[in-house]
N, C-alpha and C positions, 0 to 999 in steps of 0.2 A: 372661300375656304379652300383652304391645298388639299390636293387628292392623298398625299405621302403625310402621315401624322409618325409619334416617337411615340404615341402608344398603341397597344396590340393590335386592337381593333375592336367590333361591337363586341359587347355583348350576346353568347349563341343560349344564352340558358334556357330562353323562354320558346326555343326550338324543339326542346323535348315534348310541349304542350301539344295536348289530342291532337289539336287540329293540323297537323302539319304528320306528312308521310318522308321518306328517305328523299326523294325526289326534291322535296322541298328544303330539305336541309344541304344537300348537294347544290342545290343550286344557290341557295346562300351562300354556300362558301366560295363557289364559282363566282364569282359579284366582288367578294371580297376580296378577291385574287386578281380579280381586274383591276381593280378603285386601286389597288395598291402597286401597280405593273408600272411599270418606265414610260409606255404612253401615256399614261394618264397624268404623269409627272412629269411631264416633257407641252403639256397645252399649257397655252399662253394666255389664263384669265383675264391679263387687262384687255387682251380683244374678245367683246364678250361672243360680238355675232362670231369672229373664225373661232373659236372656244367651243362654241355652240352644234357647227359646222362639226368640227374633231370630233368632238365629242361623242355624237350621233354615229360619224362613219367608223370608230373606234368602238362604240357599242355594237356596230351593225356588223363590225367584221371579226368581233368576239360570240357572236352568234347569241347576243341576248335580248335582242328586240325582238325578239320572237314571243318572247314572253309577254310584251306589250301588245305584240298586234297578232296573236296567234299562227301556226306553223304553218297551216294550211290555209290556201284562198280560198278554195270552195265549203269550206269549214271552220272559220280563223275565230274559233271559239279559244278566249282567253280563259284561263286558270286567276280570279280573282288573289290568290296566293301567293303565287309566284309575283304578280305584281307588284304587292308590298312589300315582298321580300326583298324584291329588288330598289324599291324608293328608299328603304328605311338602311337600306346596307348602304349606297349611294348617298341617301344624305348624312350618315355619319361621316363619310369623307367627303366630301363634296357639294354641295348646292345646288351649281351649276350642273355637275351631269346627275342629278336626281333629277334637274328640270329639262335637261335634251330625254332621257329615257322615256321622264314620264307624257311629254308631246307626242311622241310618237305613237304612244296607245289612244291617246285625248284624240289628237285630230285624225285617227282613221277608224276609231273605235263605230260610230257611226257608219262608217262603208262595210265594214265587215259585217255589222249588224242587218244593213239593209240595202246595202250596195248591190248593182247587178254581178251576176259573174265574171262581165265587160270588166266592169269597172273594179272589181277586188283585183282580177287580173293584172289591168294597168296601174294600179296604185300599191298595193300591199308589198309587193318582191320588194320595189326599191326602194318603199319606204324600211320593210324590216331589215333590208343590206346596209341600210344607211346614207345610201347615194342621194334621195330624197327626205328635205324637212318637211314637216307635217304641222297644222295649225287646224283650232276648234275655234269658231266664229260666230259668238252666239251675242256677245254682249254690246249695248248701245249705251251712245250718252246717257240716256233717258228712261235706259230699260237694263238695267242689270237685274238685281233680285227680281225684277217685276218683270218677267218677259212679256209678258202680252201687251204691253207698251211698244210693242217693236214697231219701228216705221221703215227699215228698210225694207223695198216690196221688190218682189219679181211676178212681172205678170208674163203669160202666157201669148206665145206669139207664134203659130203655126207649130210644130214640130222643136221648137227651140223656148226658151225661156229669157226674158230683158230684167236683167235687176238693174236697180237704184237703190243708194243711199251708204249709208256709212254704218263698221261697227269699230268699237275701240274696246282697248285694254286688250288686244288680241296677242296670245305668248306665241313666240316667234313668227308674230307681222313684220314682214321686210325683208325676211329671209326662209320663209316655207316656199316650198315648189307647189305645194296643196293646200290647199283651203276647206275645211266643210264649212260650209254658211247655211245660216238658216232667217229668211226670210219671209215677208207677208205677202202669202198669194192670197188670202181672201174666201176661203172656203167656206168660212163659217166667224163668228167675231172670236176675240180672244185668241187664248193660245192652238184654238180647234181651226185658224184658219192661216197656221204657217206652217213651211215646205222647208224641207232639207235639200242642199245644193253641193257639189264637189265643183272648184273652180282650181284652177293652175294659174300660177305667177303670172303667166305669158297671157292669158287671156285680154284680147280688145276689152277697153273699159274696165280693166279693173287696176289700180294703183294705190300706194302709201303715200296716204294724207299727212302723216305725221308718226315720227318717230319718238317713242316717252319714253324717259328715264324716271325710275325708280331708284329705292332706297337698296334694295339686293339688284347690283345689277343682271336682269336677264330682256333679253330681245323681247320687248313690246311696240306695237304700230296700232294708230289706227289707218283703216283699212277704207278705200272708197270702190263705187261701182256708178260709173257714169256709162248707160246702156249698154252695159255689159253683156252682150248674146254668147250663150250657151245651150247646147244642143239638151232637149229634153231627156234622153238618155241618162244625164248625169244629174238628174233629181235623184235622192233617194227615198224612195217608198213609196208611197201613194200620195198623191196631193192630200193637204191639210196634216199629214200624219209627224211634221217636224216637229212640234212639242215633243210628243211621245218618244221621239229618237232620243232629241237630243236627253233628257230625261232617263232613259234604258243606259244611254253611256255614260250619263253623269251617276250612276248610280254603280256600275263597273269601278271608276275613277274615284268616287268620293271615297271611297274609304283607303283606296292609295293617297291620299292627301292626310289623313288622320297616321299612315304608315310612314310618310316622310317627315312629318311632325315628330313621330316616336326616332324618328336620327336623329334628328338634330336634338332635341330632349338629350335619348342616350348621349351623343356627345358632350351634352354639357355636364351633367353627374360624372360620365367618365373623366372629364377634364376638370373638375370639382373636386374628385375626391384624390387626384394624381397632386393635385397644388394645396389641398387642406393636413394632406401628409404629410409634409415639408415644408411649407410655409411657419418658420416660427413666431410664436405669440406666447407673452408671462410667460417664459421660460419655459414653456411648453410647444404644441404644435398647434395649430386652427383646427384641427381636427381632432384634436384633446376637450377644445372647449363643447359644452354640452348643446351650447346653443348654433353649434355649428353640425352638432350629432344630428338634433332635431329639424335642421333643416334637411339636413341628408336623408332622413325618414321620409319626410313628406316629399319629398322629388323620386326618391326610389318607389315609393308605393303608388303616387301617381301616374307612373308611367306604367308601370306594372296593370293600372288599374284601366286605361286607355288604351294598351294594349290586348288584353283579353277583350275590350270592348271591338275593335280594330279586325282581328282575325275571328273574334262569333261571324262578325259581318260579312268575310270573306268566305269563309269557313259554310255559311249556310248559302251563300250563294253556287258555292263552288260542288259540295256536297248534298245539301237539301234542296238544291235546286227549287231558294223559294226566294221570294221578292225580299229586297234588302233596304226596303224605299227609309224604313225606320231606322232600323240596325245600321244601314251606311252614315245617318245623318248622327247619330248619337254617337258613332266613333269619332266623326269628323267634329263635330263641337268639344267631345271631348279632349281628344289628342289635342288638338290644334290651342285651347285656353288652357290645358296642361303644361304644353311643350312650353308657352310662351311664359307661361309659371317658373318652370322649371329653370328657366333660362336667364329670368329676371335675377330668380333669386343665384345661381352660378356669377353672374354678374356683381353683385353683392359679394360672396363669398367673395372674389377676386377683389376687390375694393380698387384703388386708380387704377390697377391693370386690366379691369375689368369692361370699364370703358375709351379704353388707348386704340386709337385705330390700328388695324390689323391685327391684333389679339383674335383668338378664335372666337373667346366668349362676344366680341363686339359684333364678329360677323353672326355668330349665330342672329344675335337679336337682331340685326336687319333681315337676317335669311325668314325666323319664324313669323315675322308679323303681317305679311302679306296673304299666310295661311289661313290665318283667318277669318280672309275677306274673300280670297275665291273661291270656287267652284259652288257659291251661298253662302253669304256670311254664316256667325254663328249664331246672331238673332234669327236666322232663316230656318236655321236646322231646328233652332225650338218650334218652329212654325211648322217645320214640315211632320217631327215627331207629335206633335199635339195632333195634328189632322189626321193621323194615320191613326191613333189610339181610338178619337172620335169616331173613327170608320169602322175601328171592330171590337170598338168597346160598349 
C-alpha cells in the first residue's frame, strides 16, 4: 500500500469519543502528518526488509516509537491508546509501516515489562531511535495457539543459559538486531515451566533457518538456536514465569491488531464510497443504487461497532487500570472478522478493479487476512473470552 493516497485522510470523528484526551488527538494527527511526509513517499516497497529498515529509523527519528516502547527505561510504561492510534492511522496508509511501528512495541514490550534495568538500558534507546529492529519469538511449528507444546528448551548452565530448537512465523526474523524468545526450561509442565529470553543477531548459535514469504509481503524467518550460550542476566523474570509475560504483552498488543484492522477497514469504506460517487451505473451513480446504500450501512456501522469495542479495551487498560485479558480478545476477533468483511465487500463494490493487482482494494485483502490469524487466531479469542466469563461468572 503507498504511504501518499489523493484522499484526505482517516477519518478523526470517532476521536471526540470519551475515551481519548487532547493528547491523544494530537498525536493522531501527528501520525498522520508523517504517513503522509516525503519520506515516507520516497521508501522503496518492493524491498520489503530495507522498507522495513526505513521505516523503523523514520519512525524513530520522528519520535513516535516512543509510543510503542514507552519514554522512559526505568518506567517504559506504554499508553495502550496511543498505540492504536498510531496502528490504525498507519494502516490506513500503509501496511508496511503499521507492521515496522507495531514490532517495535511487540518485541520489546516484554523487556520493559520485566527486563532488568541492565537490560531496558541496553535495549529500549535504540530500539525506540530506531537504529535497532525488534522481534517477539514465541511461535513454533507445533505450538502456535497451543503454546504449551513448545519444544524449544533452554537449560541452565552455570551463570549462563543453552537454548536449542527452532521458532517460526517470527515478524522480522532475518533482520531484528533483538529477539525476546521464550523457551522450555522445565520448571513445572505446561505453560508453568517456560522462561523468557533476550538474544541479539550476533549471538554464537543462533541463526535463520529460513526465510517465508507470504501473501502481504512483510519480513518473516524461522529462526534456529544450536547451543546457543547466553548469559543468565538476559532471562526475563523469574524462571518459569514466561507464559505470564509473554501473555501481559500480548494483551498490551492485541488490541493494537483489532486498531490496525479498523485502517485498513476505514480505508476501504473511504476508498468505497470516493469510487461509488462516480462510478456511473443505469444512468445513475453505484452509489444511487440502494443495494450499494446497504452495503455502505453495514461496513460503516461495523466498524463503528469494532471500534468502540477496540478503545473500551484500551481505554480500561489505560484508565481503569484493570485486566483486559477479555476486552482485548473481543476487540481483536472483532475488528479483525469485521475489517475482513468490510473489505470483501469494497472489493465487490469495485467489481474487476477490485481484484486487479496493485488496486488498493487488492492490497488491502492480502494486508487484512493474516490478522486474523496472529497474535491468536479468532477461534482462539472465542476460547479465551469464554474462560474468562467461566471465571467470573
Amino acid at each position: 500500500m503507498s504511504a501518499i493516497s489523493s484522499l484526505p485522510g482517516p477519518s478523526r470523528d470517532h476521536l471526540d469519543w470519551p475515551f481519548f484526551d487532547e493528547r491523544h488527538r494530537e498525536f493522531a494527527a501527528e501520525v498522520d502528518t508523517f504517513a503522509k511526509s516525503p519520506v515516507m513517499a520516497a521508501i522503496d516497497h518492493t524491498d520489503v526488509d530495507g522498507a522495513c529498515r526505513k521505516l523503523v529509523k523514520a519512525l524513530g527519528s520522528a519520535g513516535l516509537l516512543a509510543a510503542a516502547t514507552g519514554t522512559s527505561d526505568s518506567d517504559p510504561l506504554v499508553d495502550s491508546r496511543l498505540v492504536c492510534l498510531a496502528r490504525e492511522t498507519l494502516a490506513w496508509h500503509d501496511g508496511l509501516a503499521d507492521f515496522a511501528f507495531a514490532m517495535q512495541g511487540l518485541g520489546t514490550g516484554a523487556i520493559g515489562l520485566s527486563g532488568s534495568p541492565e537490560l531496558r538500558a541496553a535495549v529500549l534507546p535504540k530500539v525506540r531511535a530506531g537504529d535497532w529492529l525488534s522481534a517477539f519469538a514465541l511461535s513454533e511449528k507445533d505450538a502456535g495457539s497451543d503454546v504449551a507444546a513448545m519444544n524449544c528448551a533452554a537449560r541452565a548452565d552455570g551463570d549462563h543459559y543453552v537454548l536449542d530448537g527452532e521458532k517460526t512465523w517470527i515478524s522480522n526474523g532475518g533482520i531484528a538486531d533483538v529477539y525476546t524468545v521464550f523457551a522450555r526450561t522445565g520448571e513445572a509442565p505446561g505453560t508453568r515451566g517456560i522462561s523468557a529470553f533476550v538474544i541479539f543477531a550476533d549471538d554464537p548459535g543462533f541463526s535463520i533457518a529460513e526465510r517465508i514469504e507470504v501473501i502481504a509481503p512483510h519480513p518473516l524467518a524461522t529462526i534456529r538456536f544450536e547451543n546457543c550460550r547466553i548469559p543468565a542476566s538476559r532471562r526475563l523474570g523469574a524462571p518459569g514465569e514466561g507464559f505470564k509475560i509473554a501473555m501481559r504483552t500480548l494483551d498490551i498488543f492485541r488490541a493494537s491488531v483489532a486498531a490496525a484492522s479498523l485502517g485498513f477497514a476505514r480505508r476501504a469504506l473511504d476508498e468505497s464510497l470516493a469510487h461509488v460517487r462516480t462510478r456511473p451505473m443505469f444512468g445513475a451513480t453505484l452509489g444511487d443504487l440502494q443495494l450499494t446504500q446497504a452495503a455502505l450501512g453495514d461496513m460503516a456501522t461495523g466498524i463503528d461497532a469494532a471500534a468502540l469495542l477496540t478503545y473500551r479495551a484500551a481505554w480500561r487498560r489505560d484508565v481503569q487500570h484493570l485486566p483486559t485479558t477479555r476486552e482485548a480478545a473481543m476487540a481483536k476477533m472483532a475488528a479483525t472478522e469485521t475489517a475482513q468483511a468490510v473489505i470483501d465487500r469494497a472489493v465487490q463494490l469495485f467489481g474487476g478493479r477490485g481484484v486487479k493487482a496493485g488496486e488498493i482494494t487488492e492490497k488491502l485483502y492480502r494486508e487484512i487476512r493474516a490478522l486474523r490469524i496472529y497474535e491468536g487466531a479468532t477461534e482462539v479469542q472465542k476460547l479465551i473470552v469464554a474462560r474468562e466469563l467461566l471465571k467470573t461468572n
